[in-house]
Structures are given as C-alpha cells and as structure tokens.
C-alpha positions as CSV (number, residue, x, y, z in Angstrom):
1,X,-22.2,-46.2,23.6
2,X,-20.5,-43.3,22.4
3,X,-16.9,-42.6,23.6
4,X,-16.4,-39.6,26.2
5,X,-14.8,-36.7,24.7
6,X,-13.7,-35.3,28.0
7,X,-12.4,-38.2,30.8
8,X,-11.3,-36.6,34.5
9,X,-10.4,-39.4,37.3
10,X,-9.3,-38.7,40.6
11,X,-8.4,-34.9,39.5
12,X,-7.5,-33.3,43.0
13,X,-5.5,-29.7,44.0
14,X,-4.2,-28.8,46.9
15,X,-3.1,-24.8,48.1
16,X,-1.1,-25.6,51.3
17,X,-3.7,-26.7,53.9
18,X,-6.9,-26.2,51.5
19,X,-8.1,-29.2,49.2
20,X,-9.9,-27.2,46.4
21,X,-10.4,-29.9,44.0
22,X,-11.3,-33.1,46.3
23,X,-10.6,-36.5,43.6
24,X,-13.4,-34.8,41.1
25,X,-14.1,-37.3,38.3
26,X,-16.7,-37.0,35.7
27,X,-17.0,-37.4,31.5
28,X,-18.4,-35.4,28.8
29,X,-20.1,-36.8,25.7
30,X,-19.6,-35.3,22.0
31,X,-21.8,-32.3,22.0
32,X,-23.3,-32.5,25.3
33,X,-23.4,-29.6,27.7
34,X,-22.7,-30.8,31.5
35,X,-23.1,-27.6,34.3
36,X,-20.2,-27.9,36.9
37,X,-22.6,-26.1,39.8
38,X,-22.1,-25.8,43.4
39,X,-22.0,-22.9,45.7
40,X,-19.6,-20.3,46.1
41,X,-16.4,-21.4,46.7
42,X,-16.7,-25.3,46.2
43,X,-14.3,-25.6,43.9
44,X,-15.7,-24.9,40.3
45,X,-13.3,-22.6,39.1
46,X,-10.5,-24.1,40.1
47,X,-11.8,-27.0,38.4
48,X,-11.7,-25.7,35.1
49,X,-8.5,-24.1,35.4
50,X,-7.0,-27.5,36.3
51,X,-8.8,-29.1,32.6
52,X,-7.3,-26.0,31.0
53,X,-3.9,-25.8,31.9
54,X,-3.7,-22.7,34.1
55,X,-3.0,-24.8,37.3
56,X,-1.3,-28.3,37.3
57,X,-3.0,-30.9,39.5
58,X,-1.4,-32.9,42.0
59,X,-3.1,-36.0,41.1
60,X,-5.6,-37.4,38.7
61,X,-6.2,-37.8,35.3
62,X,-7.6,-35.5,32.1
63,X,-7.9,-36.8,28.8
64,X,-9.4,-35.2,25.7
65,X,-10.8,-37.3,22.4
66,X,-8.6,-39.9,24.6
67,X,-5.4,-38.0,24.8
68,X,-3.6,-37.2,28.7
69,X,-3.5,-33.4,28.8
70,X,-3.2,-33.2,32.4
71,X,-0.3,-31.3,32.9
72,X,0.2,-29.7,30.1
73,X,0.5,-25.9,29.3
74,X,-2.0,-24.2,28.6
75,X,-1.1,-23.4,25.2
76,X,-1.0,-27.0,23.8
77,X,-4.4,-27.6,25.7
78,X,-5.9,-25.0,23.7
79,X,-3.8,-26.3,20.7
80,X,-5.9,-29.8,21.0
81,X,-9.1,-28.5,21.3
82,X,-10.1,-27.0,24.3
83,X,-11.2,-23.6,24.6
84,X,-12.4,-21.4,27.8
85,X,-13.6,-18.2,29.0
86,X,-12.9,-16.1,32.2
87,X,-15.2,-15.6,35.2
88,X,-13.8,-11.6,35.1
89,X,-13.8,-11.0,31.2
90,X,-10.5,-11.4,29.8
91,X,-10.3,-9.0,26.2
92,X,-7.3,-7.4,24.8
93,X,-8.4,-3.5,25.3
94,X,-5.8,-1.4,23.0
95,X,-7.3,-3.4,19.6
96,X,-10.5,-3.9,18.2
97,X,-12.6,-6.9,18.0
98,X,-11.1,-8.2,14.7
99,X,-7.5,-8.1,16.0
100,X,-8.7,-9.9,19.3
101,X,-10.3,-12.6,17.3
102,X,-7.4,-12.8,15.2
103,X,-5.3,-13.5,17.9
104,X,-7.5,-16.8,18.7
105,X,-6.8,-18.1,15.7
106,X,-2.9,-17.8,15.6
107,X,-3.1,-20.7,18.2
108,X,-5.5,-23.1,17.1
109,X,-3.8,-26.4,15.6
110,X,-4.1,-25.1,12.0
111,X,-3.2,-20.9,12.5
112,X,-4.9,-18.8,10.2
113,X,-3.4,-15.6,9.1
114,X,-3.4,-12.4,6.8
115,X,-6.8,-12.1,5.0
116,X,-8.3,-15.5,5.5
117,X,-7.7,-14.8,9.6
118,X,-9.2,-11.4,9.0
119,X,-12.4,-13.2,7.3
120,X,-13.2,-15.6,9.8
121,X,-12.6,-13.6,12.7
122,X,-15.6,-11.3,10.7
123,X,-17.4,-14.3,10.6
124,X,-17.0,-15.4,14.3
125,X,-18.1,-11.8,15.6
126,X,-21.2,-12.0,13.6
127,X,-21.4,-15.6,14.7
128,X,-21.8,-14.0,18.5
129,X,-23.8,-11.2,17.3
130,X,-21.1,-8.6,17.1
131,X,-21.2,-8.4,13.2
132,X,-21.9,-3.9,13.5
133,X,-19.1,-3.7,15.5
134,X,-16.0,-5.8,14.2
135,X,-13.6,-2.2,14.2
136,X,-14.6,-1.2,17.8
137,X,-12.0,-1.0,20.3
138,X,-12.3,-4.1,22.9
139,X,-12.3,-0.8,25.4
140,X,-15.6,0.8,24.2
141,X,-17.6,-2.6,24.2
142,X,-20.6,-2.7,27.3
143,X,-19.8,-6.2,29.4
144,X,-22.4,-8.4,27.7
145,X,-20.4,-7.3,24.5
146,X,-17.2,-8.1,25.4
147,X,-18.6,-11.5,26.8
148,X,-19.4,-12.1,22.9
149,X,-15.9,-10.7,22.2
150,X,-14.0,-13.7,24.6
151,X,-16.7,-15.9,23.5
152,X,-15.7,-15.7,19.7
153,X,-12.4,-15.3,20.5
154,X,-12.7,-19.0,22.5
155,X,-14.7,-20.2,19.5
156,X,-11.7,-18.9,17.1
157,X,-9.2,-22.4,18.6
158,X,-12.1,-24.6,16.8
159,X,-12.6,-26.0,19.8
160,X,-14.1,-29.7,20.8
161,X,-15.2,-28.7,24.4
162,X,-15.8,-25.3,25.4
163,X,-15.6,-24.3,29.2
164,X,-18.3,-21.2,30.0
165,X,-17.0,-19.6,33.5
166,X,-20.4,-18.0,34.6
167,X,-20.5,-16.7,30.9
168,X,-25.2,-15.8,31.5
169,X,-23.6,-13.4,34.8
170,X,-24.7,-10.4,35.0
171,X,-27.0,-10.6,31.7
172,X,-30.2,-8.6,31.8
173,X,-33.4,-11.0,31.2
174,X,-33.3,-9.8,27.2
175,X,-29.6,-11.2,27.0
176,X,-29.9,-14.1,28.9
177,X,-32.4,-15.4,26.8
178,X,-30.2,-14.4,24.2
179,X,-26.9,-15.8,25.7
180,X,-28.9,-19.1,26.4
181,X,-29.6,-19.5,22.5
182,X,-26.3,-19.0,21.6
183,X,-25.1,-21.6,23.8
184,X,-27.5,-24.0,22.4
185,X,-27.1,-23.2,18.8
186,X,-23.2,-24.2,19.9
187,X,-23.9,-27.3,21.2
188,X,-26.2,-28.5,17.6
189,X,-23.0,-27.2,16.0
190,X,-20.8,-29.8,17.6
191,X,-19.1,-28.4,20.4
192,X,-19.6,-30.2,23.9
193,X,-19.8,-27.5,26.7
194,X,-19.1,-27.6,30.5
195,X,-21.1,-24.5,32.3
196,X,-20.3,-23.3,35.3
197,X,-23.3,-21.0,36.1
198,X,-25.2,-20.3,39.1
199,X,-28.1,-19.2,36.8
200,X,-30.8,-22.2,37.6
201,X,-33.1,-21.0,34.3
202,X,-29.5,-21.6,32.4
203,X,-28.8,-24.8,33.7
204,X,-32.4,-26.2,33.5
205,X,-32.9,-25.0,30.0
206,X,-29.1,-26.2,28.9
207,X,-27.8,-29.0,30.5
208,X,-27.9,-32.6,29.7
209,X,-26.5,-33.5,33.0
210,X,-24.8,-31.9,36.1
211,X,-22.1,-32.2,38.2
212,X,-22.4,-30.6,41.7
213,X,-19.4,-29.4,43.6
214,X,-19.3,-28.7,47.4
215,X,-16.1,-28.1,49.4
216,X,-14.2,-29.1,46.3
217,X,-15.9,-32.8,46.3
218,X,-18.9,-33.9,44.1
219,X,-22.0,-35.1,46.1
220,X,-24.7,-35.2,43.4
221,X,-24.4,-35.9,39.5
222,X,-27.3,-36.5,37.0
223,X,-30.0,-35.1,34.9
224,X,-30.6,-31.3,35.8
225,X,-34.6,-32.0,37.7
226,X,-33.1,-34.9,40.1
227,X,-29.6,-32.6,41.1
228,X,-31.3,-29.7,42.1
229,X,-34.0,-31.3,43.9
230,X,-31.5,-33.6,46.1
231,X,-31.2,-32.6,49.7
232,X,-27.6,-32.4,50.0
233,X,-27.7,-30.5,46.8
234,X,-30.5,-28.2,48.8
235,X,-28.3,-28.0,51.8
236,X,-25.4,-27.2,50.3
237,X,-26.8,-24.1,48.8
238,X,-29.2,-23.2,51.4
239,X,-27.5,-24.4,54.4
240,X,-28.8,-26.5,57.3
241,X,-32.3,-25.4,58.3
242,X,-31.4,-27.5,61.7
243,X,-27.4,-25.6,62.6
C-alpha cells in the first residue's frame, strides 16, 4: 500500500467556547483528490487553514511526505510543498499576472528568479489558460480569471498537495466544466488535491474519496456515491424532516 502523502490525527481548534475543528483525522494518497464537504459552517475552512499554517491547532497531528508541519508558519508549509487557494480570491491588484506568479515562485524550496522566473510564470498562466493575458493588471481580470491567476500562482510553490477553497464557486456552467478539467489534468500531473466545494457535479466527477464535516466533526468518509447518499450526510445538509 502506498504511503499517505498527507497524515492528520486528532487535529482539533478551539475559538473560546466554539470547537471548530472537533479531532478531524483523515489521509491523502499521492495524486489523489479527497473533497472536505459539509455544510456551511462545519468546519472546512478552518480545516484547511489549520494544514496550511494560517492558524495553529491546539492539538493533533499534520504530517506531509511524513514530515510534522503542524505548527509551523505558513511560509515553511508552503516551502515543503503545500500550496492553497482562498475562499475570497486573494491576487496582488497593483501588478500584472506575470509579477503575481513570480512572486509564487520566490518561495518555493528552490526560488526562481530574473528570466527563468519570468518564463515559468508565462508557462504557469498558459498552464491555467491565461496565456493572452500574462501583462494584464491582476485589477482588470473577471473573477473566474483571477481564480486561474491564484491558481497558477498556488501551482508556482511546486506543490505536493494542493488545497482548492471552493475554487468551481461561482463558475458559469461553460467554466465549470472547464475548471473541473483543469483540476483533473492536475491530479494526472502528480499533485494530490483536497477540495472543499459544495458543487456535488465537482465532487462526483473529481473525488476519489470524501471526507464530510458537520459541526467541526467528521460523520461520514468514503467513496463519493456512498457519502452523499448516507443519511446523516442527508440530514446534515438538509436538516431533520422530523424537528
């Protein structure tokens, strides 16, 4: 059996009173995408900023390609191979999409600068379909564009695991469809995804397994078909036909 990349035990956050993260543990294989689903507020988000550094947990366990990062700033997380987007797009709006990309790649593990950076940051917008429009200003981009912008800007650490914050949100039919083969062309790349999406087409046509979050605890896990058709998983979203 082939080692997890990503390993998460007992991982649990606390803000005062409120338990956001409730001992979530699961594992992600080498280029497998896993959704991290669940209802609004259950704890998803949080999640992923706890596997990426922007919040510390209070207990638990995170290790990548079988190093602990739990703990660790964001910066060296990124550093080792993890890479994320935002749920609200996060671009750099005063420079273009080259000099975004660019700064991706000063803080991967092996920095790239002057004209080589320049060249793969080319190379990275055209790998997220932004190839006619490498000299427009981050500010002039439509939404779905400067999705693609973060996204190649994630993609310029070199990442091992990728983390998609609702990344298909907001997408017109055309683009998801679009968005969705982009993701998979990723994944036969390599990279091992975890997708937090409430976009059930996305999930169905992406993930390898789930991981379902309510109330910041995991009461379902498994193959895409099984998760969504398990009652608490129903409930959960739908409520209780009986309250």
């Amino acid at each position: 059996m082939t080692e997890a990349l990503l390993q998460v035990e007992g991982l649990t956050r606390r803000f005062g009173g409120l338990v956001a993260v409730n001992g979530l543990s699961m594992t992600v294989g080498p280029s497998e995408i896993v959704g991290l689903i669940g209802p609004n507020g259950s704890g998803k988000t949080t999640a992923l900023n706890l596997l990426s550094g922007a919040l510390k947990p209070d207990s638990g366990a995170i290790r990548l390609a079988g190093k602990a990062i739990d703990g660790l700033p964001a910066h060296k997380i990124a550093r080792l191979g993890l890479a994320r987007t935002f749920q609200l797009v996060r671009v750099l709006p005063s420079l273009d999409c080259v000099e975004n990309v660019k700064a991706g790649l000063a803080f991967r593990e092996r920095p790239l600068w002057g004209e080589a950076a320049t060249e793969e940051a080319i190379r990275l917008l055209r790998r997220v379909g932004l190839g006619g429009k490498v000299d427009h200003a981050a500010s002039q981009l439509t939404y779905i564009d400067q999705k693609r912008l973060e996204l190649a800007r994630a993609l310029a650490l070199a990442p091992k695991l990728l983390l998609l914050d609702e990344w298909l949100a907001g997408l017109n039919p055309s683009e998801l469809q679009d968005g969705i083969a982009l993701i998979h062309s990723l994944r036969d790349e390599g990279l091992a995804i975890i997708l937090v999406e409430h976009v059930m087409d996305a999930i169905r046509s992406l993930c390898d397994r789930c991981v379902v979050m309510s109330a910041g605890t995991v009461i379902a896990a498994g193959p895409p078909a099984s998760v969504l058709a398990d009652v608490e998983v129903i409930r959960a979203y739908l409520g209780d036909p009986d309250a």
